[in-house]
N, C-alpha and C positions, 0 to 999 in steps of 0.2 A: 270980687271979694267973696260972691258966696260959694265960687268952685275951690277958692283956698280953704274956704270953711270946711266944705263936703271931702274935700281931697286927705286935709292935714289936720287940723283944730278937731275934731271929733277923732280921727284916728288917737291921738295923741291925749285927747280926754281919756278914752278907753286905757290908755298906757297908765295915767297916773292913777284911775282905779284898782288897775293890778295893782300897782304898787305896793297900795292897802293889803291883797291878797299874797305880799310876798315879804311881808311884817314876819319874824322870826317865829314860828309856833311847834313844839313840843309835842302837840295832842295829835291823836289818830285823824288821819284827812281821809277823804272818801272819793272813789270814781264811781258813776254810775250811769245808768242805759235804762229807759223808760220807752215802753211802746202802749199806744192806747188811740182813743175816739176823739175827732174833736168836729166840731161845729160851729159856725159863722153866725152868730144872732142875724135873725131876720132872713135864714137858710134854711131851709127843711132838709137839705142833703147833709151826711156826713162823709166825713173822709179819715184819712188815719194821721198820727201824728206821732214823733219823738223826739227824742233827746237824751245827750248828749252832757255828764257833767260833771265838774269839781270843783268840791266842797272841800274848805279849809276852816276851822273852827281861829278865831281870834281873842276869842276870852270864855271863861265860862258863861255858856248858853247862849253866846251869839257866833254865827259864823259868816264867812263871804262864798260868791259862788260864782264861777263860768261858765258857761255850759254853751250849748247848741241845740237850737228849738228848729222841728223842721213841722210846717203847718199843712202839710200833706196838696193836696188840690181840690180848693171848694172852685164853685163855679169863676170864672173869667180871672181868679188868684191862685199863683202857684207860689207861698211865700215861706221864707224860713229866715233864719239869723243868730245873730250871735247876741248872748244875753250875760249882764252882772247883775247878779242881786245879795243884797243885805237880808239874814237870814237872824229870828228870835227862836230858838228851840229849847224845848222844854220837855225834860224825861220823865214820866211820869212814877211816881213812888208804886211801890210795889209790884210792879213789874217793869220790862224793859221797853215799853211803848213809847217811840219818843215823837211829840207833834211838832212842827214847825208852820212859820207864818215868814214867807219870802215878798221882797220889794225890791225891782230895779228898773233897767233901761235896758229893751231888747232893742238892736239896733237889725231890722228888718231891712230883707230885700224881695224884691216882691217883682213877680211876671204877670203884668196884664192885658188886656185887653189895648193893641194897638193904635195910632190914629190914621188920618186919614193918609193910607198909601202904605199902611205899616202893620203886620198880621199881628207884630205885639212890640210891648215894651216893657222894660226894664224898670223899677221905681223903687228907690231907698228913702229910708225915714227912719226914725226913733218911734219909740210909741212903752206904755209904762208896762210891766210883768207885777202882775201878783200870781202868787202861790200858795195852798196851803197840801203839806203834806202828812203822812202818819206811818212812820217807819218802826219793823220790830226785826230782830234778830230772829235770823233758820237755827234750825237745831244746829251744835256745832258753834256759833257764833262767828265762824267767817266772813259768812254773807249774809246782807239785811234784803227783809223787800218793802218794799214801799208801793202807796197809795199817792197823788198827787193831783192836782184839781190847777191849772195854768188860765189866767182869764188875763186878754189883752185890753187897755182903755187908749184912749187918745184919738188925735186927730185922723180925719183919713177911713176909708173904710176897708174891708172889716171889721168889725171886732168880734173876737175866736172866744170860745172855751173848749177845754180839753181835758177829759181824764186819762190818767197814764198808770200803769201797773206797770214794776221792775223791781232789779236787784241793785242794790250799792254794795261797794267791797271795801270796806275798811284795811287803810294802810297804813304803814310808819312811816315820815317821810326821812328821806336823806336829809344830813346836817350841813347844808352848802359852807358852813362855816369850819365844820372839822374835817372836809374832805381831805387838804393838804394833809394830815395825822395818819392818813390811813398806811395801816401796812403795804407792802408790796403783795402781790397775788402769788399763792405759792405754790399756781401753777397756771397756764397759758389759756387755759379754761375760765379764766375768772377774769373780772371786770380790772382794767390795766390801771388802778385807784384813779377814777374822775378826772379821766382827759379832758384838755381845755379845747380842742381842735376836734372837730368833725368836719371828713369827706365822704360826699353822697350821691352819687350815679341812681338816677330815678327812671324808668320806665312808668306809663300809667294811658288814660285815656283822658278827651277833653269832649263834656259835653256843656252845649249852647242851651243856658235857660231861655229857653221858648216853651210853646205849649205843645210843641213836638220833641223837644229833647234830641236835635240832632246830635250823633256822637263820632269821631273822629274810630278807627278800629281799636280793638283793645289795647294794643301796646304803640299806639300813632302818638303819642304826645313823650317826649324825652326832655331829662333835667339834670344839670349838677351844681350841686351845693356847697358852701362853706360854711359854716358855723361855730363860731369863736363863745366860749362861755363868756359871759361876765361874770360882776359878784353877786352874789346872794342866789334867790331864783330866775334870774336874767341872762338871756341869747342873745347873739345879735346875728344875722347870715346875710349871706348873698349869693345870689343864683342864675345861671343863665335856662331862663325854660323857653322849649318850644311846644307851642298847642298841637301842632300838629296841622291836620290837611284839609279842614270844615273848609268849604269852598265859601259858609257864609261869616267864616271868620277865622284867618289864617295870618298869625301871631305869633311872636316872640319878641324875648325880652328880657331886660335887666332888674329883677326881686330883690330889694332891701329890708330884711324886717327885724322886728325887736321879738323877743319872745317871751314870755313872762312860763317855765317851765319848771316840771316838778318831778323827782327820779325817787324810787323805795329806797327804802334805809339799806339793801345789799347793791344797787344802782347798777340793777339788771333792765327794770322799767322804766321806762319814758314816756310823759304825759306834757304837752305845750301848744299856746296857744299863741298866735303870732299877728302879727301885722303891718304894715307899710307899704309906701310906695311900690310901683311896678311902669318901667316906664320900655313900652313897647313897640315895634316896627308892625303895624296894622296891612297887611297887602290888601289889593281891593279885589272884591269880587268879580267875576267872571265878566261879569257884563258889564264893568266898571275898565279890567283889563283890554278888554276890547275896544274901548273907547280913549283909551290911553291914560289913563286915570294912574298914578303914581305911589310909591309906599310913605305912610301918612307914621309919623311919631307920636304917638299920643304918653300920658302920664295918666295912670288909673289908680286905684287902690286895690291892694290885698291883703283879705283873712286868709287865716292858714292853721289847721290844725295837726298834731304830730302824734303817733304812738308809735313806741320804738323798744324794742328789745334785745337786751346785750346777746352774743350767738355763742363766741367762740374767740380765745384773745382780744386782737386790739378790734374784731368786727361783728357787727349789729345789723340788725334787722328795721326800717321805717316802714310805714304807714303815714301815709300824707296826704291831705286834704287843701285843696287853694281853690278860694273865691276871688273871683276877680271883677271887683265892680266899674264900671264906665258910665260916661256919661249919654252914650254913642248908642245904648240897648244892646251892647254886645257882652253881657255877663256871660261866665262860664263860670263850669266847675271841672279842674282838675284833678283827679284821682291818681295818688302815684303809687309804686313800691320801690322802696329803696332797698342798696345795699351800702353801709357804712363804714368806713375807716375810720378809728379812733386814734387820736396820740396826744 
């Protein structure tokens, strides 16, 4: 029961939160990139931290958020995750200073300190996010920067804080509802109006969350994808990836994910955040082969992050990001680049 829980029921909570965050809204959304300090209470050492995010406004002065928190490496924790939170903001009169007060659920994965026979291990949990930040407008009004203050509470140790200084960039978003209206492109340079079908040839690398970061050579992990729109701001794909050649984890397998995704109002950019199953052919290692040890099936879970940009006719440009959590301490992260087909 509680690998169903850990596998599906939380992935799937995570889904119905998007949800909220793909409620029909009008107003300007925001992506944005914060880098800064952060610190483990009851740690004298610091280390550095960032993230990762987008912000959707849902009525005047409140908004929702997703983003990706990375908590750098304090001592025997190398932790990071994916976070939603419910956002109060408030624009201050007379000038353009606007504060915000953030609340959610980071859903951390965390490399520590291993047990007996085991130089580390792999550990997932929830644990709450608050935030407070204080964003103003660059000359120009394109881009904002922002101050942001992230303290983690709950069960478990650490608990972090972190200050982070960046830019957000205010967008329009596309009308997933009036894309079918759109003219034809009138000419092969322009976005072919909001195809429902993507194909995607991925080259990338695969490194092993450990406290060594083995990494497979730069272009040793290959993938291809299909990606069908749904309605509103909703994906759905499917993929076959291979990790590549880490002798301490050499994998492949079949990616199913939903994607909760968000394109500018000319739907040249692509911003999504995904997730699902990943159920893979595990080979054994070396010293396992030798002993006649065999290829093990397992089912694990995948986050997935996407930014993509239209190039040229029906083809685009990815950026792709895959976490893949096990029960086994064999996380990774796959780093891809793609090349796109649209129709």
């Amino acid at each position: 029961m509680a690998s169903i829980w850990s596998r599906f029921v939380r992935p799937a909570a995570f889904a119905i939160l998007l949800a909220g965050l793909g409620a029909p809204s009008g107003r300007s959304q925001e992506a944005s990139i914060g880098l800064g300090r952060l610190h483990g209470l009851g740690h004298e050492s610091m280390t550095y931290s960032w993230q990762l995010q987008y912000l959707r406004p849902v009525r005047e002065g409140w908004a929702g958020s997703i983003g990706w928190l990375n908590e750098g490496h304090i001592p025997d924790h190398h932790r990071d995750g994916l976070y939603i939170q419910g956002w109060r903001l408030h624009r201050m009169k007379g000038n353009d200073l606007r504060l915000g007060l953030g609340v959610g659920a980071y859903r951390f994965f965390d490399t520590t300190e291993g047990g007996a026979g085991s130089v580390f291990q792999n550990h997932h949990g929830i644990k709450s996010l608050f935030s407070l930040s204080a964003q103003y407008p660059l000359p120009g009004g394109a881009v904002e920067a922002f101050v942001r203050i992230n303290r983690t509470f709950g069960s478990g140790l650490p608990q972090t804080q972190a200050v982070l200084v960046g830019i957000s960039i205010p967008f329009t978003p596309r009308d997933p509802a009036a894309r079918r209206d759109a003219p034809p492109p009138r000419d092969r340079r322009e976005v072919p109006s909001d195809p429902d079908n993507e194909l995607t040839i991925f080259l990338g690398q695969t490194i092993l969350n450990s406290f060594e970061s083995e990494a497979t050579e730069l272009l040793g992990a290959a993938a291809i994808e299909y990606r069908r729109r749904l309605q509103g701001h909703f994906d759905l794909s499917i993929g076959y990836f291979d990790e590549g050649g880490l002798d301490s984890v050499r994998r492949d397998g079949i990616a199913a994910q939903v994607w909760f995704s968000q394109r500018s109002a000319d739907g040249r950019w692509l911003i999504g955040f995904g997730a699902g199953p990943y159920v893979s052919r595990d080979f054994p290692e070396e010293e396992r082969r030798n002993a006649g040890s065999s290829v093990t099936i397992r089912t694990s879970t995948r986050y997935s992050m996407v930014i993509g940009r239209h190039i040229w006719g029906h083809w685009a440009a990815r950026l792709q990001w895959n976490r893949t959590l096990t029960r086994y301490h064999r996380d990774t992260d796959v780093l891809m680049m793609g090349l796109t087909y649209q129709w």
